[in-house]
PDB file with one MODEL, atoms N, CA, C and O in Angstrom:
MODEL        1
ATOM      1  N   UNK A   1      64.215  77.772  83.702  1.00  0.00           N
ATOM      2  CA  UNK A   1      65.391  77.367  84.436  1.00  0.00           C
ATOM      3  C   UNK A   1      65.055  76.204  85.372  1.00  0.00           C
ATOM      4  O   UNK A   1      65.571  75.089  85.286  1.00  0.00           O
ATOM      5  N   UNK A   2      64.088  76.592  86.324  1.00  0.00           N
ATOM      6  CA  UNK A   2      63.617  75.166  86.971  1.00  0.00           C
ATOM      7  C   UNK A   2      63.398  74.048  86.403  1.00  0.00           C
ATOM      8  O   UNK A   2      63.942  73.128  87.013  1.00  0.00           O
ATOM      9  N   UNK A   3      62.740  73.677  85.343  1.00  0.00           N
ATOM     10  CA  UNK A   3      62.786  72.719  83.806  1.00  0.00           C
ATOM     11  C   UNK A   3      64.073  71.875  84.313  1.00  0.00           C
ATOM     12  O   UNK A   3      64.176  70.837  84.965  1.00  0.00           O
ATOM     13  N   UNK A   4      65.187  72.932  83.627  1.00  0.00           N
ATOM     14  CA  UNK A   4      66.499  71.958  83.937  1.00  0.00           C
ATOM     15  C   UNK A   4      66.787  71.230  85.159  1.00  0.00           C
ATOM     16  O   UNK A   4      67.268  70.100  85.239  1.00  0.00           O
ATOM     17  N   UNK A   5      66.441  71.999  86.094  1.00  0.00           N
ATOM     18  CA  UNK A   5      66.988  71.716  87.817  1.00  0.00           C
ATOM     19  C   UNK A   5      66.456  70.375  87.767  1.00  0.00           C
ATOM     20  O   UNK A   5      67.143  69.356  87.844  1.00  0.00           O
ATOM     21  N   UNK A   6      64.661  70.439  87.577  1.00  0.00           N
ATOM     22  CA  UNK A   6      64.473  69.236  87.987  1.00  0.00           C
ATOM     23  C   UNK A   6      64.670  67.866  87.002  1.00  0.00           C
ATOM     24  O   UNK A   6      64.258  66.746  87.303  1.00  0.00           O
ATOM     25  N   UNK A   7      65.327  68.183  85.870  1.00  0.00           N
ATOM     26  CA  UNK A   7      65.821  67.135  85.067  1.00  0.00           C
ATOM     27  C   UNK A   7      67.192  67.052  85.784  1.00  0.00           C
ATOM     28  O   UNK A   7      67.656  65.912  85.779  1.00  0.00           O
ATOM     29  N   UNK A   8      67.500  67.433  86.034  1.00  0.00           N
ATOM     30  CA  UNK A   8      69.308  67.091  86.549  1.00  0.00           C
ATOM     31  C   UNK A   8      68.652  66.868  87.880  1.00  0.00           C
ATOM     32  O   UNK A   8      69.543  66.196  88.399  1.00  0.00           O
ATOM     33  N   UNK A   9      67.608  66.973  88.901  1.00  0.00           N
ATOM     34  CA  UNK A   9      67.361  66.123  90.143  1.00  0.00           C
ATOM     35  C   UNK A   9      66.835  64.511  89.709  1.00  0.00           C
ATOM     36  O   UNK A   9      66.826  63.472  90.368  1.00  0.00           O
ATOM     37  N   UNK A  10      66.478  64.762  88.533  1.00  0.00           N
ATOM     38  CA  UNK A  10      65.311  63.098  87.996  1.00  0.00           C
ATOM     39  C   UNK A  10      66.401  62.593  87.429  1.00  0.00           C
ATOM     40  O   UNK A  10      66.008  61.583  86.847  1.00  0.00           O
ATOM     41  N   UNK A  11      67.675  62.727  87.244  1.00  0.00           N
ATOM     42  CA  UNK A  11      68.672  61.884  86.427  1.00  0.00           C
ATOM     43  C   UNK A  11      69.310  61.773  87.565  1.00  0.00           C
ATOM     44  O   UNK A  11      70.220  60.948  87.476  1.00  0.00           O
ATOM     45  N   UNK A  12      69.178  62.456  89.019  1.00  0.00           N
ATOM     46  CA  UNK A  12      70.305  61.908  90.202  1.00  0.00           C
ATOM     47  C   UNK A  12      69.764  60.798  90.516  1.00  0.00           C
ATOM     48  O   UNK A  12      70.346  59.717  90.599  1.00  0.00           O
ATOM     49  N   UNK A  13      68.295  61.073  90.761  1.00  0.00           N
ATOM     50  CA  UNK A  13      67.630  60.044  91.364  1.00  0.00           C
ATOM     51  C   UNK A  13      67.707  58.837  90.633  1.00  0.00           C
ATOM     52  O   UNK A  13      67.825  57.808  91.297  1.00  0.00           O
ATOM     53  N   UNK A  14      67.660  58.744  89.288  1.00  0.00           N
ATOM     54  CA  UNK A  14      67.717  57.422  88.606  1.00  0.00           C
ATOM     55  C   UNK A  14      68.955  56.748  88.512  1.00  0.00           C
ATOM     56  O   UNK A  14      69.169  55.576  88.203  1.00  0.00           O
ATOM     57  N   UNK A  15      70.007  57.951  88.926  1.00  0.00           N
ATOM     58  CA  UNK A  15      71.597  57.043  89.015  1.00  0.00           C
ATOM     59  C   UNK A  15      72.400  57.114  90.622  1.00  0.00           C
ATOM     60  O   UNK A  15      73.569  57.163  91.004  1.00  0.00           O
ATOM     61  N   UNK A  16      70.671  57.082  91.457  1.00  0.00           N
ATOM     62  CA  UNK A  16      71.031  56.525  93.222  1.00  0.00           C
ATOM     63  C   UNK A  16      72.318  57.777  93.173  1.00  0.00           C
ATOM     64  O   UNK A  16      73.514  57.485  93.154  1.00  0.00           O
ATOM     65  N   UNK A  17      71.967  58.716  93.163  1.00  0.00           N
ATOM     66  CA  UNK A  17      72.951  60.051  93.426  1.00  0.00           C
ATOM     67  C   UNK A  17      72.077  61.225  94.154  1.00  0.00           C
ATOM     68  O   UNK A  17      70.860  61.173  93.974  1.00  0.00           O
ATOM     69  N   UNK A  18      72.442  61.957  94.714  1.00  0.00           N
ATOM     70  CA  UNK A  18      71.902  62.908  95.909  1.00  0.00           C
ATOM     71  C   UNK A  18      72.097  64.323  95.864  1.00  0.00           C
ATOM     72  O   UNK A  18      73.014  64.725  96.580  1.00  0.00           O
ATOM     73  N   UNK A  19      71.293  65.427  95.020  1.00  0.00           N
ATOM     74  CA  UNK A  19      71.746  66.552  95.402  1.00  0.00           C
ATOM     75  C   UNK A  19      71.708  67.327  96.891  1.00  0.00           C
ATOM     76  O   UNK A  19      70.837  67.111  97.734  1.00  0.00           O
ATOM     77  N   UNK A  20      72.890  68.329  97.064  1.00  0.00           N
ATOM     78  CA  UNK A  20      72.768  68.845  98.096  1.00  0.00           C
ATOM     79  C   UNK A  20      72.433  69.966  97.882  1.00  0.00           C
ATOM     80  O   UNK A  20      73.313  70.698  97.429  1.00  0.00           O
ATOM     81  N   UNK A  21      71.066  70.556  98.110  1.00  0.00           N
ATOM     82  CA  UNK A  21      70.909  71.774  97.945  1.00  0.00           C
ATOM     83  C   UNK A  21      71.619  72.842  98.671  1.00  0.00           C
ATOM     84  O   UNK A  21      71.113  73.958  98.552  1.00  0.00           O
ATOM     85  N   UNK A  22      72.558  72.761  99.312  1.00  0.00           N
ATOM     86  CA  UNK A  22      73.643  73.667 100.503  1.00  0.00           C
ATOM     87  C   UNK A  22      74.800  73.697  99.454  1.00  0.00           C
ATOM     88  O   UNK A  22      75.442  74.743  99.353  1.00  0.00           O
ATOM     89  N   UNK A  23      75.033  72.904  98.869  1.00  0.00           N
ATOM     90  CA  UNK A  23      75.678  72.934  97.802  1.00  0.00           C
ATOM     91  C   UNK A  23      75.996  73.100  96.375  1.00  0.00           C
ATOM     92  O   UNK A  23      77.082  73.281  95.826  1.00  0.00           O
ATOM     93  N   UNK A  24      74.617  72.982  95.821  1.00  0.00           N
ATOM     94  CA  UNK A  24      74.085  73.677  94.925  1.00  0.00           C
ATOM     95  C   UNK A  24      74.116  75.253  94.922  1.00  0.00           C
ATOM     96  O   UNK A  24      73.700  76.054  95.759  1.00  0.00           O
ATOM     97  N   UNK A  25      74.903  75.485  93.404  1.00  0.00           N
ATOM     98  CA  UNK A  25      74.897  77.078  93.161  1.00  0.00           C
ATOM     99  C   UNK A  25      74.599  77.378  91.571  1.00  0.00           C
ATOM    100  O   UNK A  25      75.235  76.919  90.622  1.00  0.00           O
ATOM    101  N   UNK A  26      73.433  78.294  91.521  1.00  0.00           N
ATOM    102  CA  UNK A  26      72.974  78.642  90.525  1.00  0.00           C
ATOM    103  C   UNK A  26      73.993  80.050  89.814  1.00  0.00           C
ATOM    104  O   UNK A  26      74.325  80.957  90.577  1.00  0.00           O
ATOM    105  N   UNK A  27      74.389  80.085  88.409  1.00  0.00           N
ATOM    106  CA  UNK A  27      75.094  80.725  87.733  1.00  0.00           C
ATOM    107  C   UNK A  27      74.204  81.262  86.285  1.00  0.00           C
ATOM    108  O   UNK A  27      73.903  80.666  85.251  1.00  0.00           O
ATOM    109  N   UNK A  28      74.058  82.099  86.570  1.00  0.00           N
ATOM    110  CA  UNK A  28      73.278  82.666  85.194  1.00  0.00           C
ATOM    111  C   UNK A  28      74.446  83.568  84.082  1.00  0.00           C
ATOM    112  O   UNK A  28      75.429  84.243  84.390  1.00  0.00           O
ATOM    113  N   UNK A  29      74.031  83.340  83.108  1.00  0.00           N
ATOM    114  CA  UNK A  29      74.801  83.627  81.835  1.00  0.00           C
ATOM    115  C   UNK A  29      73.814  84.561  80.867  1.00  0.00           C
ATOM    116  O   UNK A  29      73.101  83.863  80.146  1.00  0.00           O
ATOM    117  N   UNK A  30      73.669  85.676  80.740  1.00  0.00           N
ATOM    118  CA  UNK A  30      72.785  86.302  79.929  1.00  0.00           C
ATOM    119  C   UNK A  30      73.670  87.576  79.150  1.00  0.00           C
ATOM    120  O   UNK A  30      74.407  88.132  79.964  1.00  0.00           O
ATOM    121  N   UNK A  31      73.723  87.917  78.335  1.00  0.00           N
ATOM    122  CA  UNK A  31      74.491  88.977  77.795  1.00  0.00           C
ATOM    123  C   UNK A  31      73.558  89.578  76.703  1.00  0.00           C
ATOM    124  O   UNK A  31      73.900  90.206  75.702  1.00  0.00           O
ATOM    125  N   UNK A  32      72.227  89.227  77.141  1.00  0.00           N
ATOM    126  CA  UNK A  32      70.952  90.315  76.151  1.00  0.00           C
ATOM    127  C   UNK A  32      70.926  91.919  77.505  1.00  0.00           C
ATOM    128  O   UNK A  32      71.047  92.196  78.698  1.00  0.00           O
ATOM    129  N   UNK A  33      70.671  92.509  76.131  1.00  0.00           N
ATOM    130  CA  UNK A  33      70.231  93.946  77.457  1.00  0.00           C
ATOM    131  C   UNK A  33      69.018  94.260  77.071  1.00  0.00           C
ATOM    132  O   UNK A  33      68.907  94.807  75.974  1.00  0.00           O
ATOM    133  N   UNK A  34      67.894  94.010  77.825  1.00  0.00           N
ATOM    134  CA  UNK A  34      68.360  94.052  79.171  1.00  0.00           C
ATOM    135  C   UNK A  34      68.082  92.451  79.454  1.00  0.00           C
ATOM    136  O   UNK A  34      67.399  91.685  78.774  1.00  0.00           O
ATOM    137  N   UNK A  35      68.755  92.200  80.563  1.00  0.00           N
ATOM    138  CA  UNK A  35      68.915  91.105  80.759  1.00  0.00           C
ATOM    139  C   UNK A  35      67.702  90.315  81.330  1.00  0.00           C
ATOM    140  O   UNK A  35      66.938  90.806  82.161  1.00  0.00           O
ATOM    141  N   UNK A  36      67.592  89.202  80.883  1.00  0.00           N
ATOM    142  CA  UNK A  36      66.352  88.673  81.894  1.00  0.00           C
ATOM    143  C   UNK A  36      66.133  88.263  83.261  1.00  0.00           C
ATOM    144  O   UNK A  36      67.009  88.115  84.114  1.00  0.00           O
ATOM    145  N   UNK A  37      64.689  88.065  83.420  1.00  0.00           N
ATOM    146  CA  UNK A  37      64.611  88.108  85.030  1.00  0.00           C
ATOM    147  C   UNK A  37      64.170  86.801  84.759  1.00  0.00           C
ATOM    148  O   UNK A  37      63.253  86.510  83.991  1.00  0.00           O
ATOM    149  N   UNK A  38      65.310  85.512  85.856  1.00  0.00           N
ATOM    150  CA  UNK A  38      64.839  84.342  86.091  1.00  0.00           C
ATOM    151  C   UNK A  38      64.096  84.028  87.730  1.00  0.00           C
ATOM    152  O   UNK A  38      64.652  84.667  88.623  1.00  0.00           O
ATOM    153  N   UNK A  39      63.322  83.433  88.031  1.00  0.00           N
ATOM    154  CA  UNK A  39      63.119  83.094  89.140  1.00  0.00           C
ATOM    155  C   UNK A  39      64.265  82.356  89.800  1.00  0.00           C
ATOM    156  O   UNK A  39      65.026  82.005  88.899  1.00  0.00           O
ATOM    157  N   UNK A  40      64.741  81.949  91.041  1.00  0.00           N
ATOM    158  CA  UNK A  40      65.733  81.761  91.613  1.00  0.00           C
ATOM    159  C   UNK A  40      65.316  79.860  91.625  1.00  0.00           C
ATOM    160  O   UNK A  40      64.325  79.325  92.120  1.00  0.00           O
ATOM    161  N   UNK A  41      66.512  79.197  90.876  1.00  0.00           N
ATOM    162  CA  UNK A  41      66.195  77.683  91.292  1.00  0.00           C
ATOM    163  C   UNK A  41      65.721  76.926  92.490  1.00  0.00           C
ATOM    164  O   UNK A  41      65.382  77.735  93.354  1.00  0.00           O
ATOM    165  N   UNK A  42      65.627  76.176  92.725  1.00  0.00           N
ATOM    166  CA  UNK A  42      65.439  75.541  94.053  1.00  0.00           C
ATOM    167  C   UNK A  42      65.742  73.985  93.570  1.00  0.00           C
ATOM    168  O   UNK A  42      65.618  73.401  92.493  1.00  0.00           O
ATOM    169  N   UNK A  43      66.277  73.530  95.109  1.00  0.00           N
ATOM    170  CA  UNK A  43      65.869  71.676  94.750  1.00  0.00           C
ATOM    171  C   UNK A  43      65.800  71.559  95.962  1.00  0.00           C
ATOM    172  O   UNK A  43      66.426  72.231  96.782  1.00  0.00           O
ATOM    173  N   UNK A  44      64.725  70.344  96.268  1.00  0.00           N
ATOM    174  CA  UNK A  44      63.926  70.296  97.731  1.00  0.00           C
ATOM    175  C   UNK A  44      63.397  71.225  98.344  1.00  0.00           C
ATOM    176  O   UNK A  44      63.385  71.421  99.559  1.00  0.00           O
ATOM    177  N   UNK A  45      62.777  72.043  97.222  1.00  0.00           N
ATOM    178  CA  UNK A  45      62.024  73.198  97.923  1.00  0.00           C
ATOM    179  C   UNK A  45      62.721  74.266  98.798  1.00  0.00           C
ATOM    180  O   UNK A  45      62.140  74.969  99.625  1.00  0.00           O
ATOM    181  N   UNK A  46      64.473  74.309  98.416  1.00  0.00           N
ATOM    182  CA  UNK A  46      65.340  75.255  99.214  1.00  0.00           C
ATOM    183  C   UNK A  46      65.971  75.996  97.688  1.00  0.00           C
ATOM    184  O   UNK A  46      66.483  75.409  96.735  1.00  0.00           O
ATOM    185  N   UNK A  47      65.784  77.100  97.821  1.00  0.00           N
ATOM    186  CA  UNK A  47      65.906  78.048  96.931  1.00  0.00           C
ATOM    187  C   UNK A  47      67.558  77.759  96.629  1.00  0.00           C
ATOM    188  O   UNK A  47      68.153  77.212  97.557  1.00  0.00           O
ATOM    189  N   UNK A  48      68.229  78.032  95.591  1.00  0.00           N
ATOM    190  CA  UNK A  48      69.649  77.651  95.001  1.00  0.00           C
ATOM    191  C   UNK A  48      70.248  79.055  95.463  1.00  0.00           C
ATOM    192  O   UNK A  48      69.572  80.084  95.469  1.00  0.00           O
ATOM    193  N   UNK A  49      72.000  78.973  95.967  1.00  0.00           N
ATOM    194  CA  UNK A  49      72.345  80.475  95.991  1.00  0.00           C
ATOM    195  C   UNK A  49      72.447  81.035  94.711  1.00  0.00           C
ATOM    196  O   UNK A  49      71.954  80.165  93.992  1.00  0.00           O
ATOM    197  N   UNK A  50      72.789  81.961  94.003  1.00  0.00           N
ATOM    198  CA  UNK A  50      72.873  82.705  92.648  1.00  0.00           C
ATOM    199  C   UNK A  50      74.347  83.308  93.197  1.00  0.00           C
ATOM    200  O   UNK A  50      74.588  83.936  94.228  1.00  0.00           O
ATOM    201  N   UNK A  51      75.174  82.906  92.186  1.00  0.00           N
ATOM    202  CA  UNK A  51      76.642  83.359  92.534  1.00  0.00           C
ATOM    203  C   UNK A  51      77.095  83.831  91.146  1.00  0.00           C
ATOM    204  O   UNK A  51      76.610  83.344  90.125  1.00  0.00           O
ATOM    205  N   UNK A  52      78.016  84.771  91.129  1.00  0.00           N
ATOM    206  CA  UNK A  52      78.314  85.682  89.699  1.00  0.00           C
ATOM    207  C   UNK A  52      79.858  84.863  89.381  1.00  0.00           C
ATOM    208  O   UNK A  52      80.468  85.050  88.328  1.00  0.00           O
ATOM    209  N   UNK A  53      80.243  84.145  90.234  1.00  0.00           N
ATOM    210  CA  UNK A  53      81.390  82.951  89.510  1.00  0.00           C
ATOM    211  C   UNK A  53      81.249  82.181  90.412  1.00  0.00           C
ATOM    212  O   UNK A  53      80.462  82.307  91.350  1.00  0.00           O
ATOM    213  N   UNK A  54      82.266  80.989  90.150  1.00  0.00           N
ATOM    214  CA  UNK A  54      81.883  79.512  90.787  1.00  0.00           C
ATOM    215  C   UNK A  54      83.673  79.070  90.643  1.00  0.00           C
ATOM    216  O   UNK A  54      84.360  79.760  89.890  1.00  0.00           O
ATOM    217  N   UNK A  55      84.335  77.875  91.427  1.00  0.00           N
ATOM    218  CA  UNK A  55      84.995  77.081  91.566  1.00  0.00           C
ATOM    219  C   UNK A  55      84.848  75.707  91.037  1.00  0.00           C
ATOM    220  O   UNK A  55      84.390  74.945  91.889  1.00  0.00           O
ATOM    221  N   UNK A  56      85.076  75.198  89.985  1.00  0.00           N
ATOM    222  CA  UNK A  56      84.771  73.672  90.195  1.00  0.00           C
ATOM    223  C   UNK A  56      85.726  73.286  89.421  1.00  0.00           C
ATOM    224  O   UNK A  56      85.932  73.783  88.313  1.00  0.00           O
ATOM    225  N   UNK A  57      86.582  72.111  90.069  1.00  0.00           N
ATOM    226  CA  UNK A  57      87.693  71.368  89.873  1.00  0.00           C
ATOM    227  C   UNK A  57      88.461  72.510  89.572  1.00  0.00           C
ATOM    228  O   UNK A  57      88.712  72.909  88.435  1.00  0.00           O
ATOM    229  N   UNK A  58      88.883  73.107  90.805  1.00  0.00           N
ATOM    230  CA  UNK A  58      90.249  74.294  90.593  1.00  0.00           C
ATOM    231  C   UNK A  58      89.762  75.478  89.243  1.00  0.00           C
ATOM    232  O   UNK A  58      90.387  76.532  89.128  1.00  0.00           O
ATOM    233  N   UNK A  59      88.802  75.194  88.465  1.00  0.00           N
ATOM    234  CA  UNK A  59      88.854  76.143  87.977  1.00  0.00           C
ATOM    235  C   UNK A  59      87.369  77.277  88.112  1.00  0.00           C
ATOM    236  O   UNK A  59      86.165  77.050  88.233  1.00  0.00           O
ATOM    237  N   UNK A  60      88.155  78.490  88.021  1.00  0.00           N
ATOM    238  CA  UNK A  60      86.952  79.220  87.992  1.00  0.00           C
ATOM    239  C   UNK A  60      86.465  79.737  86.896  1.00  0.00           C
ATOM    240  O   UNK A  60      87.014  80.179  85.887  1.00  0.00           O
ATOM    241  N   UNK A  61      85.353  79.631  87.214  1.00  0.00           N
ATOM    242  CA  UNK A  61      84.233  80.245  85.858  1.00  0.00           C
ATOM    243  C   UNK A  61      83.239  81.664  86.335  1.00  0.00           C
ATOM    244  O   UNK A  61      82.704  81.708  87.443  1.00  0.00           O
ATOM    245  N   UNK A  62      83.133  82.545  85.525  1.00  0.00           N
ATOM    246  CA  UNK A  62      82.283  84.033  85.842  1.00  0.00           C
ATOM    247  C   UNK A  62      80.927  83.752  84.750  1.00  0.00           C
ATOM    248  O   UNK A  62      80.847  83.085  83.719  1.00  0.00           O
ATOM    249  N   UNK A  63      79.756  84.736  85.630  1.00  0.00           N
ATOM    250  CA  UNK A  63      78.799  84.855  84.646  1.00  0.00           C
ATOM    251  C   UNK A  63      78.800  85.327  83.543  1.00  0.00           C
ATOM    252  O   UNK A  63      77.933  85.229  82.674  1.00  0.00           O
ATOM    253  N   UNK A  64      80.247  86.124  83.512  1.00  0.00           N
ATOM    254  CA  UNK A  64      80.318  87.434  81.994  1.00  0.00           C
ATOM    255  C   UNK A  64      81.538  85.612  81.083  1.00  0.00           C
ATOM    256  O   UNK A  64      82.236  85.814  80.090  1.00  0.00           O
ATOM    257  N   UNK A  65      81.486  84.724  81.489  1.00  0.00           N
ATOM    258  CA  UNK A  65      82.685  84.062  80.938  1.00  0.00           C
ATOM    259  C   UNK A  65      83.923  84.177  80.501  1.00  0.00           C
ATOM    260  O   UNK A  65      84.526  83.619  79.585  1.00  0.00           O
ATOM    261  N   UNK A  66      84.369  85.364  81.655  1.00  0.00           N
ATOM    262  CA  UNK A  66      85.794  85.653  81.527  1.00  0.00           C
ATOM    263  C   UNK A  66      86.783  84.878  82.297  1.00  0.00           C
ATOM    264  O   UNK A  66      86.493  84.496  83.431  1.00  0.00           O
ATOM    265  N   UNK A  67      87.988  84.602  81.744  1.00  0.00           N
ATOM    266  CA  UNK A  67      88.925  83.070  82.441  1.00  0.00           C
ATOM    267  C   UNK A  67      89.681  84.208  83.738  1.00  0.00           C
ATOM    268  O   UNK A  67      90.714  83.884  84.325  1.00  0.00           O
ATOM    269  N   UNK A  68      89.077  85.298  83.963  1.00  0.00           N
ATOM    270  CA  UNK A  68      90.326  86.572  85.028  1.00  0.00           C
ATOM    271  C   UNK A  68      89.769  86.824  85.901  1.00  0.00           C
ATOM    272  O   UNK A  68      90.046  87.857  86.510  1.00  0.00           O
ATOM    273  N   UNK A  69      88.609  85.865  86.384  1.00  0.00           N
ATOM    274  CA  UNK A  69      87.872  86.192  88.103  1.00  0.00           C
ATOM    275  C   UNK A  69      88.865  85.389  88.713  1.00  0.00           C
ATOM    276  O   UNK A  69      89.578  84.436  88.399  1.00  0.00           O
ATOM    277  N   UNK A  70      88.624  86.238  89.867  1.00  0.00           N
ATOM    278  CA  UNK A  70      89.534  85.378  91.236  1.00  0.00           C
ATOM    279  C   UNK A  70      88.590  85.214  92.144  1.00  0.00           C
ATOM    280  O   UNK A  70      87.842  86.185  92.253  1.00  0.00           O
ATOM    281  N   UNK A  71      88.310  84.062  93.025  1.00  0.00           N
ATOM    282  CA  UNK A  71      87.388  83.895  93.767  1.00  0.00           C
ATOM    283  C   UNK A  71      88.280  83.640  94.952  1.00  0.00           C
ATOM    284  O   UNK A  71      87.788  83.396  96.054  1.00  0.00           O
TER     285      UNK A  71
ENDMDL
END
């Protein structure tokens, strides 16, 4: 998982863009049982929150990918 983080920090940096790690939220998607254990992301060495749905552009998204969370 970190792999990705820091490819999506090395593609901000190359397009003069800025993550905010306060703003940054990690969403895991797993539907093996049992499920796996990821270590918790980080960028700038500040650990990512882990949230079970998210908001972005008005819409919400859940870890199970159901369109009926309300946040």
């Amino acid at each position: 998982m970190q792999v990705a983080v820091t490819a999506v920090k090395q593609w901000s940096i190359t397009n003069k863009l800025q993550l905010n790690p306060n703003k940054c939220k990690e969403l895991l998607t797993d539907f093996k049982k049992p499920q796996h254990q990821f270590d918790v992301a980080t960028v700038n060495s500040k650990e990512l929150e882990r949230v079970n749905s998210v908001k972005v552009l008005g819409v919400a998204i859940a870890s199970t990918l159901e369109w009926n969370c309300h946040i």
